[in-house]
C-alpha angles and dihedrals in degrees: 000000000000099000094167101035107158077055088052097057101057103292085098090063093056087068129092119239081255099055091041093057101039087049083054092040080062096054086048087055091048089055095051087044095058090035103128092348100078124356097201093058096042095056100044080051097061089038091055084050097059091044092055094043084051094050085046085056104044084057105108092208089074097050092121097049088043082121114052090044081051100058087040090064092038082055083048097055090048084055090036088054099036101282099274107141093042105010087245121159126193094241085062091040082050099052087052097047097046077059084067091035094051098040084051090051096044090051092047089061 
């Protein structure tokens, strides 16, 4: 399933790295926000995340940094999944992604 489909179709690429991980850093924050609370919309907000971590790897501008938005989503899914793997949480995986959000505000002013 397509969730950002406009995104999906070439708007995504229009975005700086910074936008695009804070706008994936959103839907992270979605997820931790639905965690125990309702299963449905935690889970189409991890979905939307990955989504949004493959189209960011499928940019050819970031063919160079393929790897370290790769082990970021692989970080995610241990969060995603209960943290297993790295330890990591969603409220740690949120605090690193609002530093892209805020860097691609502060550069839209």
């Amino acid at each position: 399933m397509i969730y950002h489909k406009s995104l999906s179709e070439g708007g995504w690429q229009k975005l700086s790295l910074m936008e695009q991980l804070g706008n994936i850093g959103s839907e992270i924050s979605r997820a931790k926000n639905w965690q125990g609370k309702n299963e449905l919309y935690f889970q189409n907000a991890v979905s939307r995340a990955l989504e949004l971590f493959d189209l960011t790897l499928e940019d050819p501008r970031w063919k160079g940094r393929r790897g370290e938005i790769a082990r970021a989503r692989e970080v995610c899914c241990d969060a995603f999944f209960g943290g297993k793997e790295y330890n990591s949480s969603l409220a740690d995986l949120i605090s690193y992604f609002d530093a892209f959000a805020r860097v691609a505000r502060a550069n839209t002013q």
